[in-house]
C-alpha positions in Angstrom: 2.8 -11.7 -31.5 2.8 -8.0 -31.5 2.9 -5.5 -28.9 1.9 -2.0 -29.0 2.2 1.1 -26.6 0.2 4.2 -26.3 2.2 6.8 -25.2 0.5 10.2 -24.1 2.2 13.3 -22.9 3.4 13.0 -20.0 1.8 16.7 -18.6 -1.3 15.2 -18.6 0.0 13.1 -15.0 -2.0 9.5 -16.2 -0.7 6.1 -15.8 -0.1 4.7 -19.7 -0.9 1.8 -21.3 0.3 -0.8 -22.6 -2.6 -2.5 -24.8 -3.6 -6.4 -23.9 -1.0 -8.7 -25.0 -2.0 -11.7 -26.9 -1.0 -15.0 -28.2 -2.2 -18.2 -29.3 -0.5 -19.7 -26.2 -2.9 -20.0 -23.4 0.0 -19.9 -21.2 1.8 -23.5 -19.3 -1.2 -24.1 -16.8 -3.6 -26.7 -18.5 -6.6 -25.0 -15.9 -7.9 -22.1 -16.7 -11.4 -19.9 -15.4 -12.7 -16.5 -14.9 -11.9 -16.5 -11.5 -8.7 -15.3 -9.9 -6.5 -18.6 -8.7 -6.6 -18.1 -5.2 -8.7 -19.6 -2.5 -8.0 -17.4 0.4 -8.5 -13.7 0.7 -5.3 -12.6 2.8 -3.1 -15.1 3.9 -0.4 -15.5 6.3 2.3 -18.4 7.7 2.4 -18.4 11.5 3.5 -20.3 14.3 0.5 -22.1 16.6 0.3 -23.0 20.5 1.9 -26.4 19.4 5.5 -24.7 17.7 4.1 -25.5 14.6 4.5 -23.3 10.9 1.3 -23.2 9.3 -0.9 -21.1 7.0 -3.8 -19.7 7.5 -6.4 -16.7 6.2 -6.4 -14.1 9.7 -10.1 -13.5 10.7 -9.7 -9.5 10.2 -11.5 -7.6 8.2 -8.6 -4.7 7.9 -5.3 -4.2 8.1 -5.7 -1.8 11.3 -7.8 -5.1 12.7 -4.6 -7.5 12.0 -2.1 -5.0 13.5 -3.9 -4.4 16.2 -4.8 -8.3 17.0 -0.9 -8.9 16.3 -0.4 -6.4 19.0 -2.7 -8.0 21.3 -1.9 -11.4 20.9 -5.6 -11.9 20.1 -5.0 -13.2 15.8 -6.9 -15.9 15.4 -6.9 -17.5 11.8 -8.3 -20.6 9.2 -6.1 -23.1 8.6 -4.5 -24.3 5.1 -3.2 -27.2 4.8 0.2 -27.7 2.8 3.6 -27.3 2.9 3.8 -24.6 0.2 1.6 -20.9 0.0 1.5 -22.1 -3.4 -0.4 -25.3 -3.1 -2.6 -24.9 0.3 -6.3 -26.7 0.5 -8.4 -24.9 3.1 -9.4 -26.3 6.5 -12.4 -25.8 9.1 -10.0 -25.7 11.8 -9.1 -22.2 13.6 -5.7 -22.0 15.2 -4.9 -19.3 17.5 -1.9 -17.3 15.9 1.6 -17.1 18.4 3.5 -15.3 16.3 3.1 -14.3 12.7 6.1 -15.5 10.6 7.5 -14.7 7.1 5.4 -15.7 4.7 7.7 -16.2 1.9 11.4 -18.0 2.0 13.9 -18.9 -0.2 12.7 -21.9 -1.1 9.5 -20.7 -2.3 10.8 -17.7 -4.9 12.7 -18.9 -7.5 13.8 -15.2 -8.4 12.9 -11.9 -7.8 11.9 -9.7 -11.1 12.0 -6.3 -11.3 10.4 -2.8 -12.8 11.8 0.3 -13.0 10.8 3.8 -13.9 7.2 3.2 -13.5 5.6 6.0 -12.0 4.8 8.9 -13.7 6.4 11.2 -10.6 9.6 9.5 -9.7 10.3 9.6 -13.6 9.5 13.2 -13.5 11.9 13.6 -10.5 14.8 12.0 -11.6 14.5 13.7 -15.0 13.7 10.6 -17.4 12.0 9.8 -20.3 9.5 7.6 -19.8 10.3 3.7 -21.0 8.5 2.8 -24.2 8.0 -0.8 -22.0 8.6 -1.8 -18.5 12.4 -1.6 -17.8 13.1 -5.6 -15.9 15.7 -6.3 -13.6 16.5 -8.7 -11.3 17.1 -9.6 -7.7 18.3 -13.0 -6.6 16.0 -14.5 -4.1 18.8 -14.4 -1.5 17.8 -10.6 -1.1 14.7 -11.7 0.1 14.4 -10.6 3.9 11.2 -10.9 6.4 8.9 -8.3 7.3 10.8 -7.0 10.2 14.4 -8.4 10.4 17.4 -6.2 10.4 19.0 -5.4 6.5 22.8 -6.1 6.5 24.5 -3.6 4.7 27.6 -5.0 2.9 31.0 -2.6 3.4 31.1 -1.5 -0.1 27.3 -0.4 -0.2 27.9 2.5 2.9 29.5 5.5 1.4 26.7 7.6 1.6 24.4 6.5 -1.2 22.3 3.8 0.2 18.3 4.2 -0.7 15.1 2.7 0.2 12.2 2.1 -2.4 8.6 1.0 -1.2 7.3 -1.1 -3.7 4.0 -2.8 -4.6 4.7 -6.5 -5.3 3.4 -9.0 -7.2 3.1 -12.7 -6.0 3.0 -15.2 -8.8 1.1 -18.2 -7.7 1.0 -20.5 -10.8 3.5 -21.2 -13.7 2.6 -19.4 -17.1 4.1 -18.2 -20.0 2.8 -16.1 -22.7 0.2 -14.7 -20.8 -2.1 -12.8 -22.3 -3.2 -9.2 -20.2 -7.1 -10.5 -19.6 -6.2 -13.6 -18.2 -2.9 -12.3 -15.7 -5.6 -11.8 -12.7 -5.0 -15.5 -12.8 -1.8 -16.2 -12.2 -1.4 -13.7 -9.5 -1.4 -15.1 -6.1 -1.7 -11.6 -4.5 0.2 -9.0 -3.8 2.7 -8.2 -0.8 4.2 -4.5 0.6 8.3 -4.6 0.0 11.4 -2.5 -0.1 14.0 -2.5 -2.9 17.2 -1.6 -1.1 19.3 0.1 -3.4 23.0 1.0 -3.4 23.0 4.2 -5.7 26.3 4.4 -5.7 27.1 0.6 -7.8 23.8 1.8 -9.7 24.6 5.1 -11.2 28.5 6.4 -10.6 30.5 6.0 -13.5 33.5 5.4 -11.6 31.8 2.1 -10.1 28.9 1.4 -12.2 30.5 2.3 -15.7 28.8 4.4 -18.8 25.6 2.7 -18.0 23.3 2.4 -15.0 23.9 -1.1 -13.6 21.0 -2.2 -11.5 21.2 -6.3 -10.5 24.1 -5.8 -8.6 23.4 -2.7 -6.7 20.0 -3.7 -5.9 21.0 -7.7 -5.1 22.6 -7.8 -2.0 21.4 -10.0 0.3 18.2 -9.3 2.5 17.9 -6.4 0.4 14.0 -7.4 -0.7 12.4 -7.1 2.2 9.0 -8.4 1.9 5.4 -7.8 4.3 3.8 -10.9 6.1 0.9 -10.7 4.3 -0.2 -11.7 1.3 -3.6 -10.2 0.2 -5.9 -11.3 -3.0 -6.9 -10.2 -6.3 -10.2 -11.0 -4.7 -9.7 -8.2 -2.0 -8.2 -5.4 -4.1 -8.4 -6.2 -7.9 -5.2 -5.4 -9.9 -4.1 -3.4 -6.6 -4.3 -0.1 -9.0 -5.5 2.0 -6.5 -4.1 2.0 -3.4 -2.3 4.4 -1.2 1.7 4.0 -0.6 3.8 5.3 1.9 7.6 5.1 3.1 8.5 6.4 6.3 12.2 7.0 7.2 12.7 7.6 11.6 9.2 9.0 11.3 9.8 11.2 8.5 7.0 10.4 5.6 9.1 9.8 2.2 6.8 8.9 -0.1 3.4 9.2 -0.1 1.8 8.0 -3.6 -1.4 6.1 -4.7 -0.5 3.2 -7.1 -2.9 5.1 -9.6 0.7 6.9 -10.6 1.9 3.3 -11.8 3.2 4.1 -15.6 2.6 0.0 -16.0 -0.1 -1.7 -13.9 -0.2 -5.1 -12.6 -1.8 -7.3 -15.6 0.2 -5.7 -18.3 3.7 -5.8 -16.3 2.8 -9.9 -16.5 1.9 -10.1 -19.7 5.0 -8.5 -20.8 6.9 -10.5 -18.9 6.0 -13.9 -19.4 6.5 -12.8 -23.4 8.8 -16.0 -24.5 10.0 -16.8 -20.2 8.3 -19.0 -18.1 7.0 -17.4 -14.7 7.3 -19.6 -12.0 5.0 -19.8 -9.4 6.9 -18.2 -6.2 8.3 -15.6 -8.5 8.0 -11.7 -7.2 7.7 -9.0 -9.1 8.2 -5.5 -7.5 6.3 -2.9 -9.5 8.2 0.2 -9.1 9.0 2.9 -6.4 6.9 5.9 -6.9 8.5 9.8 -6.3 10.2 10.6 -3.0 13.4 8.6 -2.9 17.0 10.2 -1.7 18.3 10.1 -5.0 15.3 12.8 -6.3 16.3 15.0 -3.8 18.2 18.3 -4.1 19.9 17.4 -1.0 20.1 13.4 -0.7 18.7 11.9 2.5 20.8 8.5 2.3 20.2 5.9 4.6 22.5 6.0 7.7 23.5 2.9 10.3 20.4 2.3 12.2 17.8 4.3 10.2 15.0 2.3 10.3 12.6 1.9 7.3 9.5 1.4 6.7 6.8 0.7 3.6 3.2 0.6 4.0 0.5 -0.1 1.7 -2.9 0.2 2.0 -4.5 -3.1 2.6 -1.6 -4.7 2.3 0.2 -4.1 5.5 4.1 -3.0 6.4 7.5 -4.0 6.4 9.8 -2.3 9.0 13.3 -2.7 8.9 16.8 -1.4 10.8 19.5 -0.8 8.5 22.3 -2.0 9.9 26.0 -1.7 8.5 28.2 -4.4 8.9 
């Protein structure tokens, strides 16, 4: 198998690209079409009139429609039934929503993968090169948090070097490997709004991280992925290349990018990672932060005890989260 790269100069401000990877290999799953995999559009779990957890598509046609029904207490949505957002078979029956609940736990992400330096801007900002391919790291899926729970903050991550990073996120939705480019659409279950959480200090200070930036730790505390309630369709917004991305710190705007900036989009992050590694379904993949973090700034806005944070991505909702140190 061989993989190429077209690099361009990075003055010209556009996204590069990595060409389709191929292979023999049709990838794990024995069931393959043209379609994308899933059945709903958007998809949420919630809890009913009864107590119950279920999932369900909202009947909204926006975002501002869901937040404002949430608001309201007026969210209706389908039913799916299953036990997994993974496996789900869709229902007639339409369940009044009581309160809308994280969509994705523990036990349904087997791991957390990671991209850095993937827009053009924050690259520019913190003075990189631009990776040949997509730079991977990890997060265990014990930093996974809900939409809008307080972050714990560990002791040794407070000394005045804790960052926040609005990410688009991918949402695999069925087990692959070697998957070629054209056929990644597939395998993505949709995409969700996060926020990689990021102790700068553990990342990039010799004195803590060594000679060379160490990422899986600083970046894998617990709750420190915290991910949006909703989890929104290939059908809705294609490969999710063109959306607008914002992070807002106690009001302050942050970052304010379109996804359009991504260095690697969506199908081509996929491919290349499912080269030779099984991608479970359940897995996340956070894309990137684009420009406007504290650590690009002249004079670094770290995140403080109580800041609250949060990521918003068009069409694909918000997390909002309190930092809070313990």
């Amino acid at each position: 198998m061989t993989t190429k790269v077209i690099v361009q100069d990075m003055s010209s401000a556009l996204p590069r690209s990595l060409t389709a990877i191929s292979s023999p290999s049709r990838g794990i799953s024995s069931s393959f079409s043209t379609r994308t995999m899933s059945s709903f559009g958007r998809l949420i779990r919630f809890r009913d009139a009864a107590g119950n957890s279920r999932f369900g598509e909202p009947k909204i046609t926006s975002v501002a429609a869901f937040d404002e029904a949430v608001a309201n207490g007026t969210l209706e949505a389908t039913v799916f039934e299953g036990s997994s957002p993974f496996n789900l078979t869709p229902s007639s029956e339409v369940a009044k929503v009581q309160e809308v609940l994280p969509l994705l736990t523990v036990e349904d992400v087997p791991i957390v993968k990671c991209v850095g330096l993937n827009y053009i801007k924050h690259i520019q900002e913190g003075g990189r090169k631009p990776p040949p391919y997509p730079s991977i790291f990890i997060k265990p899926r014990a930093s996974l948090a809900s939409y809008n729970e307080d972050i714990p903050i560990p002791k040794l991550a407070q000394d005045d070097q804790l960052d926040y990073e609005g990410e688009l996120t991918i949402v695999i939705g069925k087990t692959g490997k070697n998957i070629p480019k054209e056929e990644a659409l597939q395998y993505i279950a949709g995409f969700v709004v996060a926020n990689d959480v990021s102790a700068r200090k553990w990342q990039r200070d010799p004195a803590f991280a060594g000679g060379v930036p160490q990422w899986c730790f600083s970046k894998g505390f617990d709750k420190f992925a915290p991910v949006g309630p909703l989890l929104v369709s290939p059908k809705i917004v294609g490969n999710a290349g063109n959306l607008q991305l914002q992070t807002i710190v106690n009001g302050e705007v942050r970052q304010d990018t379109n996804t359009n900036d991504l260095l690697f989009n969506t199908e081509e992050i996929v491919a290349f990672i499912s080269q030779g590694t099984t991608l479970e379904a359940g897995t996340i993949i956070m894309t990137g932060t684009p420009a406007g973090v504290a650590m690009g700034m002249k004079e670094p806005k770290w995140l403080k005890d109580g800041d609250v944070v949060e990521v918003k991505i068009e069409e694909l909702g918000s997390v909002k989260n309190k930092m809070v140190f313990e």
